[in-house]
N, C-alpha and C positions, 0 to 999 in steps of 0.2 A: 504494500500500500504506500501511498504517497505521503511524506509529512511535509511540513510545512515549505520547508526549503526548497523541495523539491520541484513542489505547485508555484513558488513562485519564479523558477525559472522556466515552466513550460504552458501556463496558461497566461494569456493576455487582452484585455481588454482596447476594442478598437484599437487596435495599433500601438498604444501608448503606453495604457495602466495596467502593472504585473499585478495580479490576483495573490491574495496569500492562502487562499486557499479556493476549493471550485466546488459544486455541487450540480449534481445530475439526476436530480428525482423530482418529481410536482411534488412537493408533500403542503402545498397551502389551496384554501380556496380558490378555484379559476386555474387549476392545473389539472392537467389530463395525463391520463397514463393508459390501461390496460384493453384488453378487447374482452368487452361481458358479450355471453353468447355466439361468438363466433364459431369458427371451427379451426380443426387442426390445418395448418399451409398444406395446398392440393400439388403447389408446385415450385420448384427450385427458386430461390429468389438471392442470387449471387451477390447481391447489391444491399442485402439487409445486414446490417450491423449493429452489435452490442454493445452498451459503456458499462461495465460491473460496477455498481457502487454501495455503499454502506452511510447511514443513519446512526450513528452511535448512539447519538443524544436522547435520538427518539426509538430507541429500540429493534433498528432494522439493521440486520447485518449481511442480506442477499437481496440488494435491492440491482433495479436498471433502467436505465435509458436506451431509447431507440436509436437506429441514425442509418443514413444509407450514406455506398459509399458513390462520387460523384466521379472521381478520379482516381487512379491507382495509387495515390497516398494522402487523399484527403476524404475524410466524409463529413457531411452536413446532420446537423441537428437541434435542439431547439437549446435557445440561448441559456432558459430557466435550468436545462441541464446542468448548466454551468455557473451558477449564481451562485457565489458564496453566501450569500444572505439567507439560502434554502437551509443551508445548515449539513448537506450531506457532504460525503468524501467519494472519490472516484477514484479504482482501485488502479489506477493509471495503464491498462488496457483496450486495446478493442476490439472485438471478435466479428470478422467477415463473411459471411455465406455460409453462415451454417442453420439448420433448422432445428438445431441441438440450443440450447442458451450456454452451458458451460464448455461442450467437446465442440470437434470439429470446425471444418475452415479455416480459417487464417489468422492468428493472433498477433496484436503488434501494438508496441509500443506508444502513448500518446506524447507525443516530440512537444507541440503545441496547439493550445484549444485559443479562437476569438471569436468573442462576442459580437457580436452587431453593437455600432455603438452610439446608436440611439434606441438602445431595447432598454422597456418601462416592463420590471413584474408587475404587473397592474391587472383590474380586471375589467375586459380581458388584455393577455399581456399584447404587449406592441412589440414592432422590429423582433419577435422573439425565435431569432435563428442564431446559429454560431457553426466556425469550422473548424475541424479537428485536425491536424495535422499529423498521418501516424510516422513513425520512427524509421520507415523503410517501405517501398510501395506492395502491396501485394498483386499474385493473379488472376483476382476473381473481377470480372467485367464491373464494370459501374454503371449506375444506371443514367441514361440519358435525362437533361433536364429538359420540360416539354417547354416550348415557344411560349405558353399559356396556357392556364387551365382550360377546362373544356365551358361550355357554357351552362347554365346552371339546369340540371338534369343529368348530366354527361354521367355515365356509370365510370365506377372508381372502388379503387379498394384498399385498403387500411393493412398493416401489418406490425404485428408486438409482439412480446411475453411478460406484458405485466399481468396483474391479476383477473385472476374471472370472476371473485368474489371477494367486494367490498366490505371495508372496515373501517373504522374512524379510525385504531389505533394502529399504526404502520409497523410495531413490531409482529400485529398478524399475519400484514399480507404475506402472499405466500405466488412468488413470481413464476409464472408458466415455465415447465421445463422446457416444453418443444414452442415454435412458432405458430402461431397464431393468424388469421386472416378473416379481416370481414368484410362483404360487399356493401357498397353505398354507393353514393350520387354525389354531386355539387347541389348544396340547394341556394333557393333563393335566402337571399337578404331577410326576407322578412319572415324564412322560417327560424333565423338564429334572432336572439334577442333584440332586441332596439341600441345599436351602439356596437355590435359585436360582430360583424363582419361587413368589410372593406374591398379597397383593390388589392389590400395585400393580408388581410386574412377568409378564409377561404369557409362559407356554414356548409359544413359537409352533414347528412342524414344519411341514417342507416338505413337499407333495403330491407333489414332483419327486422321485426318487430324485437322491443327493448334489448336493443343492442346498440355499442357504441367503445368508443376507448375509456382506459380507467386510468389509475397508476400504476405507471411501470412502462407504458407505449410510450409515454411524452417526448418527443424527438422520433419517431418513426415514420418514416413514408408513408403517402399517399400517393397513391400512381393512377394512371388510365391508361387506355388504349391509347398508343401510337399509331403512325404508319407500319402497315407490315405485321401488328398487332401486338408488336414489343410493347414494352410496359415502359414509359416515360413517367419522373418524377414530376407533381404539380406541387405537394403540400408536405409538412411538415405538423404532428402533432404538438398542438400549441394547449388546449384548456376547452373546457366545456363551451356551446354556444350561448348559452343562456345563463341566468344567475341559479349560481347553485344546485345545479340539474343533476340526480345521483347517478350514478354510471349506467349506462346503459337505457335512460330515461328522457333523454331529451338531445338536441343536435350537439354534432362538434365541432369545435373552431380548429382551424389548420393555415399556420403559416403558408402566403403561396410562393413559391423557394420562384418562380419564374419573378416573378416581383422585384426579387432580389437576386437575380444573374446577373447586371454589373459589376455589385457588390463583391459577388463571390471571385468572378474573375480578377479583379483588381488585388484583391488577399491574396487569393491563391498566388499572383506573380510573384507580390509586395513580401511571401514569406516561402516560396522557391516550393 
């Protein structure tokens, strides 16, 4: 695990502010994590990635974050993952293409994590992406970032291993061994709350009846169909759409990562 030293020379805010420490879990109001109801992944997803992290404070010692990878040594994921103010630690890992949470795929080093550095934890959160930077590139394909989300209806689908069944107290949850996947939509505006989805956060609605992400997906892809029917990223797991919606109860918000493709380009040069 990481102590303190360590996080401050490999996490970094916008460009500038060394983090002394990072955190990768939703554990507050307005953060989203797991997939309630879904089912077990039907198919390979080379591009899904894991951040292992721990809760000490509040009793959670096998906690995680989503994240997909974009590039052969960088993946995206939500900024909240990485907010020291959440209060977790990140076991300074990342696990690539595997539908295992602990075996298999590719493990690697986290070199460097940055925030978007206009991301507000707020509800719901703003600017809430960030890119991980791993320690060595790996082989498993990355997933392409789509041009723009689809329009709102476009089918789409969710993918984690946080929990399937909520808790208020985090040293219960208990994080999906295998991967996870749920179908849904883009929905409109006016299906997420008043205030809660934009041009860069995305009300995604489940297909499932009471189904949705929980804790433990937050920073996980969102993908559609492309051309060719490959699976292009649009969103990122960001926090419920609505106030205080229990898992699986109501819509979800998803950073839309195309939103933020400048951004990511310009990082990714700015840190090789």
């Amino acid at each position: 695990m990481f102590g303190k030293k360590t996080l401050r020379r490999v996490v970094t805010r916008s460009a500038v502010v060394v983090l002394a420490a990072a955190a990768c879990l939703a554990v507050t109001a307005g953060s989203a994590g797991a997939i309630v109801n879904g089912r077990k992944a039907g198919e390979a997803y080379p591009f899904m990635a894991t951040i292992p992290i721990s809760a000490p404070a509040l009793g959670l010692t096998d906690g995680v974050c989503g994240a997909a990878l974009i590039d052969p040594q960088w993946v995206v994921t939500a900024a909240h993952c990485l907010d020291m103010e959440i209060g977790s630690i990140p076991k300074g890992t990342v696990r690539v293409g595997s539908d295992e949470r602990t075996s298999g795929g590719a493990e690697r080093r986290i070199a460097q994590a940055v925030l978007h550095p206009r991301y507000d934890q707020h509800t719901p959160n703003r600017n809430d992406i960030a890119l991980v930077r791993l320690d060595r590139p790996v082989d498993q394909k990355p997933v392409t970032i789509a041009a723009r989300p689809g329009r709102p209806g476009t089918p789409t689908r969710i993918l984690g291993f946080g929990i399937t069944e909520f808790s208020q107290n985090p040293a219960d949850w208990k994080m999906s061994p295998r991967l996870n996947e749920l179908d849904t939509r883009r929905g409109t505006k006016s299906e997420c709350g008043p205030g809660y989805a934009s041009r860069t956060r995305l009300c995604t609605v489940s297909r499932v009846p009471k189904a949705m992400a929980c804790n433990g997906d937050s920073g996980g892809p969102q993908v559609q169909r492309g051309r060719g029917g490959r699976w292009e990223l649009i969103g990122v797991t960001s926090g419920p759409g609505a106030k205080s919606p229990s898992c699986g109860e109501g819509p979800g918000l998803y950073t839309s990562v195309p939103a933020y493709a400048d951004w990511i380009r310009t990082t990714m040069r700015a840190y090789g």
